[in-house]
MDAnalysis code that builds the backbone (N, CA, C; Angstrom):
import MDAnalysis as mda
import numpy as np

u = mda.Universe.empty(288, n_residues=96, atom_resindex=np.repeat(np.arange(96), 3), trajectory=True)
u.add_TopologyAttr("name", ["N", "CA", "C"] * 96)
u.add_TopologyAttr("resid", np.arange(1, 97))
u.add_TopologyAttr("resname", ["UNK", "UNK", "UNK", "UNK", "UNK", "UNK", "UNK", "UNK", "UNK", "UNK", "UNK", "UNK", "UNK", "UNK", "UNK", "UNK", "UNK", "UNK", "UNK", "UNK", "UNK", "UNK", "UNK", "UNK", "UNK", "UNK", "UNK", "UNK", "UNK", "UNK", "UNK", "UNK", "UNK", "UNK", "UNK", "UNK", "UNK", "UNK", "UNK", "UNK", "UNK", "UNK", "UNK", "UNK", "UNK", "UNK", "UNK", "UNK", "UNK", "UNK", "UNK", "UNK", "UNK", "UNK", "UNK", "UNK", "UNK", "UNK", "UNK", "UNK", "UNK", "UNK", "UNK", "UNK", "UNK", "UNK", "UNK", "UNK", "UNK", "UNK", "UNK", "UNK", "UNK", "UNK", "UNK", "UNK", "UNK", "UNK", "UNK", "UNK", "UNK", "UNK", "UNK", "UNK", "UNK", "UNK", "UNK", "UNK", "UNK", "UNK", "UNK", "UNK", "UNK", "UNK", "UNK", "UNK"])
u.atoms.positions = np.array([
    [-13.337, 7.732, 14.273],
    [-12.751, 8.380, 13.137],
    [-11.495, 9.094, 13.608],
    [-10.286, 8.529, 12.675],
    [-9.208, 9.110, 13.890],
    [-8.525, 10.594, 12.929],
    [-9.663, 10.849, 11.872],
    [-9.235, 12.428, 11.253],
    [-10.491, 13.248, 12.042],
    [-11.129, 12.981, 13.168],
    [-12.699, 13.923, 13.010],
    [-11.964, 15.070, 14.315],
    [-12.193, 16.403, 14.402],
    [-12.052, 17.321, 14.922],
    [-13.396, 18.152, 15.151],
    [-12.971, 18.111, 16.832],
    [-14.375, 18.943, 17.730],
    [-13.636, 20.168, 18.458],
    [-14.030, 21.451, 18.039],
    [-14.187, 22.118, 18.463],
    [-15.109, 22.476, 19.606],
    [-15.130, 22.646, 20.983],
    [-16.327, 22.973, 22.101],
    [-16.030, 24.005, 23.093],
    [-17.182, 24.464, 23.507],
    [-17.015, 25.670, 24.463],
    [-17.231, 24.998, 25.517],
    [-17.337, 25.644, 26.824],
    [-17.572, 25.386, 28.021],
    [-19.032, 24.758, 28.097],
    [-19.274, 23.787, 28.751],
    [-20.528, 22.970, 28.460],
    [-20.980, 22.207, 27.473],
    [-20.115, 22.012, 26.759],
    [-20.463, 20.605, 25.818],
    [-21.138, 21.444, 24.494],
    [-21.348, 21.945, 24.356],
    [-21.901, 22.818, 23.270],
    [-20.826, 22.289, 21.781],
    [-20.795, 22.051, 20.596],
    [-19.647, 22.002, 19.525],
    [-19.592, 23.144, 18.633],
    [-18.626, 23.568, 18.472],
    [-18.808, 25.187, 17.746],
    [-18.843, 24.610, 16.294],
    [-17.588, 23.604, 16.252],
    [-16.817, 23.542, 14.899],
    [-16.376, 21.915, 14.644],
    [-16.958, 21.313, 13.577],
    [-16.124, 19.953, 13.538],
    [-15.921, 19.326, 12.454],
    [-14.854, 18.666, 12.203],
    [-14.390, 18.125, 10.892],
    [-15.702, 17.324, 9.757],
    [-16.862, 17.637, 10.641],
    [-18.020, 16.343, 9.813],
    [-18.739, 18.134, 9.213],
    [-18.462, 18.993, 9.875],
    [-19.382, 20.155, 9.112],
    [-18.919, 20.913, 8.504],
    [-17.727, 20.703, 8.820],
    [-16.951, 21.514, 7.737],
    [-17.013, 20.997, 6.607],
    [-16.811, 19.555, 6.261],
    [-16.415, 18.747, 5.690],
    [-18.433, 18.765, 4.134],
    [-19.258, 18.834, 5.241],
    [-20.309, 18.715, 5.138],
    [-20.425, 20.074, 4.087],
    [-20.548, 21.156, 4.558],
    [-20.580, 22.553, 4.196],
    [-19.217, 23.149, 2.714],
    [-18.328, 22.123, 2.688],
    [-17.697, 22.468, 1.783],
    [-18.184, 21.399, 0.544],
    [-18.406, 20.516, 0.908],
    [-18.870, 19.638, -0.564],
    [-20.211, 19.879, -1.030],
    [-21.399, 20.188, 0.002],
    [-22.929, 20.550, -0.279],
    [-23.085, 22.185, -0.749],
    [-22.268, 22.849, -0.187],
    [-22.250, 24.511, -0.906],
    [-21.300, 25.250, -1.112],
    [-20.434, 25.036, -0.694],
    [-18.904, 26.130, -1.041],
    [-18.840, 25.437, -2.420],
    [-18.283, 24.303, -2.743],
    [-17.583, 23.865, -4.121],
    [-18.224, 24.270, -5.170],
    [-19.952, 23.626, -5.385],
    [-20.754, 23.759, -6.108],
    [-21.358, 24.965, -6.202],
    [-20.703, 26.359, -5.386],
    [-21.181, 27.657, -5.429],
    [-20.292, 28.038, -6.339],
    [-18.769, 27.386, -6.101],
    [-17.365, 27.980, -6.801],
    [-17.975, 27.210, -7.962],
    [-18.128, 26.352, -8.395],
    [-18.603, 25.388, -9.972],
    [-19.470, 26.488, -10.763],
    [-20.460, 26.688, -9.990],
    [-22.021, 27.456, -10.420],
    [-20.925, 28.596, -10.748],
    [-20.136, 29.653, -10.299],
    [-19.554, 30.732, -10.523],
    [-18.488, 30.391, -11.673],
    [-17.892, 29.418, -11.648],
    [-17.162, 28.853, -13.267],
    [-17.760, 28.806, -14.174],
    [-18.664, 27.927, -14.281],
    [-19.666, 28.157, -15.108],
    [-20.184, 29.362, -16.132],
    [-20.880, 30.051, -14.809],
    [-21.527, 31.480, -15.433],
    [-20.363, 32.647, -16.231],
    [-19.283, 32.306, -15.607],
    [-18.033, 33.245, -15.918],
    [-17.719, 32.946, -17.417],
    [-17.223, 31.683, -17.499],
    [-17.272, 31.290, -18.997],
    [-18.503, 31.270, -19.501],
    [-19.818, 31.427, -19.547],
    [-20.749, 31.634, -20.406],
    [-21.229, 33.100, -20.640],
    [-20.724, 33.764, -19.789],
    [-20.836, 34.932, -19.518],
    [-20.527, 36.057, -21.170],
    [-19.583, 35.575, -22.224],
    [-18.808, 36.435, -23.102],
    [-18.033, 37.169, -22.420],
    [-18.383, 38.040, -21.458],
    [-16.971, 38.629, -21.045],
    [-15.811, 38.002, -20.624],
    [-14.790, 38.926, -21.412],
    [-13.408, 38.489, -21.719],
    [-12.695, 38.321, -20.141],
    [-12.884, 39.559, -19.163],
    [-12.410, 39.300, -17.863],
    [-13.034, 38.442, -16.876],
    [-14.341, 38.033, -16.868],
    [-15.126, 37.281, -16.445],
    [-14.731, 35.796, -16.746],
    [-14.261, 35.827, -17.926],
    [-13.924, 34.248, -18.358],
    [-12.828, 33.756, -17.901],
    [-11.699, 34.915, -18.089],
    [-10.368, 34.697, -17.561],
    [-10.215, 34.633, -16.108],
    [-11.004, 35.382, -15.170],
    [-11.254, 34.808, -13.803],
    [-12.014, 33.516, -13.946],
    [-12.654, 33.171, -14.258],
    [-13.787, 31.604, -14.167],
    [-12.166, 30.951, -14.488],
    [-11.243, 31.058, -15.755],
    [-10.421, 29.509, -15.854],
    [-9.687, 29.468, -14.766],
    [-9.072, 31.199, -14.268],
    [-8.579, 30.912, -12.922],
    [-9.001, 30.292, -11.446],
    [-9.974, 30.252, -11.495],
    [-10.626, 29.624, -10.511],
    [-11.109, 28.380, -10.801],
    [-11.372, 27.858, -11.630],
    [-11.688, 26.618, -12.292],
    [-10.021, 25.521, -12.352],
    [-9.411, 26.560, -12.149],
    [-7.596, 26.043, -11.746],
    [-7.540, 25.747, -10.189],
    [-7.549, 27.096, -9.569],
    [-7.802, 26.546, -8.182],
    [-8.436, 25.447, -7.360],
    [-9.292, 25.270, -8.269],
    [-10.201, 24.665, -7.847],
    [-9.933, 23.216, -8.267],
    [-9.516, 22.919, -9.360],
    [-9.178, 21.500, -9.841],
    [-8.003, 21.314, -8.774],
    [-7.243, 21.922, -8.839],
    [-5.777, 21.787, -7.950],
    [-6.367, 21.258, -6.579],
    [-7.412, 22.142, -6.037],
    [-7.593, 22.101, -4.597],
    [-8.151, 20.639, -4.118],
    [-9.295, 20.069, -5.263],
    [-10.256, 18.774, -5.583],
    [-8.901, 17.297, -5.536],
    [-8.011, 17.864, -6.618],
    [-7.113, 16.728, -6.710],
    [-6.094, 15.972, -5.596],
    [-6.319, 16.860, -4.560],
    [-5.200, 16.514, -3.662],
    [-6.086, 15.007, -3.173],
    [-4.714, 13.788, -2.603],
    [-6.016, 12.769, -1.996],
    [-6.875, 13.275, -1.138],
    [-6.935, 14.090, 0.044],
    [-8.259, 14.416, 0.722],
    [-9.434, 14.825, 0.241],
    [-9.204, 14.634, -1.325],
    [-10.969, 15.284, -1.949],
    [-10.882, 13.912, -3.401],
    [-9.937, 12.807, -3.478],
    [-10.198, 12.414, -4.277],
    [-11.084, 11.670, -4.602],
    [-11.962, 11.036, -3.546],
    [-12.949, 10.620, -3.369],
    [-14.294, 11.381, -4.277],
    [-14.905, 12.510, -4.044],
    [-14.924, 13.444, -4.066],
    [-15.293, 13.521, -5.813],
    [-14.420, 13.171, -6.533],
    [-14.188, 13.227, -7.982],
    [-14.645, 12.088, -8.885],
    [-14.287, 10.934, -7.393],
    [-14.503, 9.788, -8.075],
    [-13.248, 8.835, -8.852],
    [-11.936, 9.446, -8.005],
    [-10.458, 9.554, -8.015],
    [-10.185, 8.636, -7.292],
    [-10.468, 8.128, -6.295],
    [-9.883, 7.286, -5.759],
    [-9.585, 5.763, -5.573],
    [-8.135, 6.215, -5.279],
    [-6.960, 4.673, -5.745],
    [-8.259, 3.805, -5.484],
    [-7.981, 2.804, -6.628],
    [-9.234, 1.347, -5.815],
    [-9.075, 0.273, -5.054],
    [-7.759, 0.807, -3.792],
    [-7.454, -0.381, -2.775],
    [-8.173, 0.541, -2.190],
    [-7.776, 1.805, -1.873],
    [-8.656, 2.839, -0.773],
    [-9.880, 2.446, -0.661],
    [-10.475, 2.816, -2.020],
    [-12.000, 2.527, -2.337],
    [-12.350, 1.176, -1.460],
    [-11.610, -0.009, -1.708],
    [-11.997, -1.382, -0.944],
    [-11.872, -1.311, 0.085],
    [-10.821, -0.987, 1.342],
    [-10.798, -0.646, 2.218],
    [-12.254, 0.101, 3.061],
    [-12.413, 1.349, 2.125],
    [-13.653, 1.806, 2.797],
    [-14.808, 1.264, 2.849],
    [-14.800, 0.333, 1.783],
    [-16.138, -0.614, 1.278],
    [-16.140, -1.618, 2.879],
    [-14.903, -2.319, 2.632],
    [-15.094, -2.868, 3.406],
    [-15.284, -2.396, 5.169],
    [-14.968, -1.283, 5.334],
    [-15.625, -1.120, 6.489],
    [-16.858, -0.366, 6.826],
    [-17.381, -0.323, 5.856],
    [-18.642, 0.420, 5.789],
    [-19.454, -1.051, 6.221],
    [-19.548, -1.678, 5.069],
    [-19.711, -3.189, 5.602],
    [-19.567, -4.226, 7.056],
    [-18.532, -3.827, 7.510],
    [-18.254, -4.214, 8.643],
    [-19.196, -3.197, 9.933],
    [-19.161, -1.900, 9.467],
    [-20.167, -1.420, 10.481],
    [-21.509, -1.499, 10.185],
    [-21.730, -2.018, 9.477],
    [-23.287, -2.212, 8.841],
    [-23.559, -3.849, 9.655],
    [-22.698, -4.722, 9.769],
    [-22.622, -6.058, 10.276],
    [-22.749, -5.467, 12.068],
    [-21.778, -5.027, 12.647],
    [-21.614, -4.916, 14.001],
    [-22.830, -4.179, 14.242],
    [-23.159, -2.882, 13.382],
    [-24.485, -1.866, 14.084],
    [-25.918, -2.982, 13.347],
    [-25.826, -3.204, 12.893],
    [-27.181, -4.115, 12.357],
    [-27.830, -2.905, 11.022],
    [-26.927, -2.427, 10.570],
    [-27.830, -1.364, 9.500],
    [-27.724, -2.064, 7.818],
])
């Protein structure tokens, strides 16, 4: 993977890496920020709501860039084939 980033200390240990970050922002950061949009606009309060659309802005903005378009269910459909196809291809070489 020629985007994956390892962070390590002395002895092989990994502090930090592009698969957990990556991991940790789509399984609970986003859907914590969603769950908090949500409640804000259902909330009735007037300042509560007006923070939820602001963040419900950020947040679309942040989703739309290509590194999350996937993500949405956004993405171009040569990309999409591309990945198909090598998912495929490592499913052929690893036997999975």
């Amino acid at each position: 993977m020629a985007e994956s980033l390892r962070v390590t200390r002395p002895g092989g240990r990994v502090l930090f890496s592009s698969y957990a970050a990556a991991f940790w922002l789509y399984t609970a950061f986003v859907p914590e920020l969603e769950r908090l949009v949500r409640e804000g606009k259902e909330s009735g309060d007037a300042q509560k709501a007006s923070a939820a659309a602001a963040l419900a802005g950020k947040l679309e903005n942040a989703l739309s860039t290509t590194n999350h378009q996937w993500y949405l269910n956004q993405m171009d459909p040569a990309e999409k084939e591309r990945r198909r196809q090598q998912m495929e291809e490592f499913k052929q070489r690893y036997g999975q």
